[in-house]
C-alpha positions in Angstrom: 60.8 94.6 89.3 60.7 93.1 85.7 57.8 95.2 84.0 55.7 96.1 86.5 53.5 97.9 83.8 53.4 95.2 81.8 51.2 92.6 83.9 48.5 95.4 83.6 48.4 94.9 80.0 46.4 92.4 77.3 47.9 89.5 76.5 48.5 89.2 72.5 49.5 85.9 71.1 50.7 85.6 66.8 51.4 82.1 65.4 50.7 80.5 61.8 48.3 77.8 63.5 45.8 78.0 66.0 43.5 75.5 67.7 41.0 76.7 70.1 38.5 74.2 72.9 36.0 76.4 74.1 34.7 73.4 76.5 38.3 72.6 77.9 39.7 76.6 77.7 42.6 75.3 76.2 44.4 76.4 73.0 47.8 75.6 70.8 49.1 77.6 68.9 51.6 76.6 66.1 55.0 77.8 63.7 56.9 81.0 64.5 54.6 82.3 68.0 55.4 85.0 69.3 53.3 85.9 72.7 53.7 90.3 73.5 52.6 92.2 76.5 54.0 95.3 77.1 57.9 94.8 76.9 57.3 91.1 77.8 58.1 89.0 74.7 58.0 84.4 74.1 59.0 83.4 71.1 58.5 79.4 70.7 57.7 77.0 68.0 54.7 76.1 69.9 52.9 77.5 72.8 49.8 76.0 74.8 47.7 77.6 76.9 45.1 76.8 79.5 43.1 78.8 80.7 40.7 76.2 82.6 41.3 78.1 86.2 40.3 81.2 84.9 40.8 85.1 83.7 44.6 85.6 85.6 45.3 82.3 85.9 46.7 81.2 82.8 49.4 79.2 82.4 51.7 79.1 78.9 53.1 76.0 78.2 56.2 77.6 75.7 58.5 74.9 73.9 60.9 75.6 71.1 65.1 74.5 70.2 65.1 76.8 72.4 61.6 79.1 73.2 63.0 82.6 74.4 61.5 85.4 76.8 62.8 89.0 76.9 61.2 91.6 79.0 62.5 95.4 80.2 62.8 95.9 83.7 61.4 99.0 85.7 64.8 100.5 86.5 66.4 99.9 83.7 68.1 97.1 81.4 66.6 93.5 80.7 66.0 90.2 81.5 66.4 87.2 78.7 66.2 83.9 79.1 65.9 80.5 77.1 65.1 77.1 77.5 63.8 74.3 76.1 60.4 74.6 77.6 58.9 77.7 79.3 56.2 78.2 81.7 54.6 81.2 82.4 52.3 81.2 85.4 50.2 84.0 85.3 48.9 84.4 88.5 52.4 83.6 90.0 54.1 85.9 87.8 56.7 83.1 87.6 58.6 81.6 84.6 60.2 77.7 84.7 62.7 77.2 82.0 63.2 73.3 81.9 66.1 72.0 79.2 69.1 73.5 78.8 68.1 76.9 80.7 69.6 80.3 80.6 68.3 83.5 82.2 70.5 86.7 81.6 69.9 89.5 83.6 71.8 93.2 83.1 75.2 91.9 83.0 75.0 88.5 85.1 73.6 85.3 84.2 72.6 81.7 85.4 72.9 78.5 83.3 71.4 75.1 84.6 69.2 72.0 83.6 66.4 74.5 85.3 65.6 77.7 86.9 62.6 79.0 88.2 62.3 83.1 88.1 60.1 85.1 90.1 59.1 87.9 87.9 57.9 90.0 90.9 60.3 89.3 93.5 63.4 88.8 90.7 63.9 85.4 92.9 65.8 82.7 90.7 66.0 78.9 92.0 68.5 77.2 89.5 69.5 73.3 89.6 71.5 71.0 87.4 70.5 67.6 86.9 73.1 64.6 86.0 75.1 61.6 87.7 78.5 62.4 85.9 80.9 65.4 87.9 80.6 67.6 84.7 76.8 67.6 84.1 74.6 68.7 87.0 76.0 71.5 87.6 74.7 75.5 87.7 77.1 78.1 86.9 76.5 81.4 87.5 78.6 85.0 85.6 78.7 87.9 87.1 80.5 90.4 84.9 82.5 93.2 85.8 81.4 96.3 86.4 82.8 99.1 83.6 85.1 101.5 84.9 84.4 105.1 84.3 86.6 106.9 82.0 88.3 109.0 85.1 89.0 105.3 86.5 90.7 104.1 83.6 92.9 106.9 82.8 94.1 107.4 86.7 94.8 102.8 85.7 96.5 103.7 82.4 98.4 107.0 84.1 100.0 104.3 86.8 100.8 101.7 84.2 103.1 104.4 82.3 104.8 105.9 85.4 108.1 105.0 86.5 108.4 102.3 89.7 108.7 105.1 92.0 106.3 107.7 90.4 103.6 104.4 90.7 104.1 104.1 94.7 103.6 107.7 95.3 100.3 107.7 92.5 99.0 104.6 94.9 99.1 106.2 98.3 97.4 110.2 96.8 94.0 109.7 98.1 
């Protein structure tokens, strides 16, 4: 799970401009935001936030050329992702990256026109949007795994061996 931890923890939000409605419990914030908690990170040229529904039920509104989110996960490595727009449902734990999406994750990743992540379940619903064959597409990497270094040199041991010295290296177990 991406940052367990970190849903227990306060929301901080930095920008150069801020506007506040108390009546509506909505706010912008302006120029360089950055939104923390715990590993969690947004970085967008403009943020909005309403918070009419509620304590836990917030929802950022994240836009930037492109806003990006980084956050640790609980076993290890990290999720990053970038988009035009980002929306982070508190209550849902969810993130939807609309325009020009990406969303890396450990060594894969997922490129579309959108994706929705779920934060909790590490769920990801990605679709492209066009008419032409090119655009409207999602492409998804998955990256090789490293070999370890015992892995390699037994590889590099049968690349220098002689034809007949590579069969018998093959069938050892």
């Amino acid at each position: 799970m991406a940052g367990k931890e970190d849903f227990t923890q306060a929301i901080k939000v930095d920008s150069k401009f801020q506007f506040g409605d108390g009546k509506t419990k909505k706010s912008i914030f302006r120029e360089d935001v950055h939104i923390n908690q715990g590993s969690l990170n947004v970085y967008a040229d403009e943020v909005e936030v309403d918070a009419s529904k509620g304590e836990g039920n917030e929802i950022f509104i994240a836009t930037g050329n492109p806003a990006k989110y980084s956050q640790e996960q609980e076993q290890g490595g990290s999720i990053e992702a970038s988009a035009n727009r980002i929306e982070y449902r508190r209550d849902q734990r969810t993130l939807t990256l609309e325009g020009d999406a990406q969303l890396k994750q450990n060594n894969s990743s997922v490129k579309g026109e959108s994706i929705v992540f779920n934060m909790e379940l590490e769920q990801i619903v990605a679709q492209g949007e066009g008419e032409n064959q090119d655009s409207g597409r999602v492409t998804t990497i998955f990256q090789p795994s490293k070999k370890s270094a015992s892995q390699q040199k037994k590889t590099d041991d049968n690349k220098n061996a002689e034809p007949s010295e590579q069969l018998e290296q093959e069938e050892q177990p």
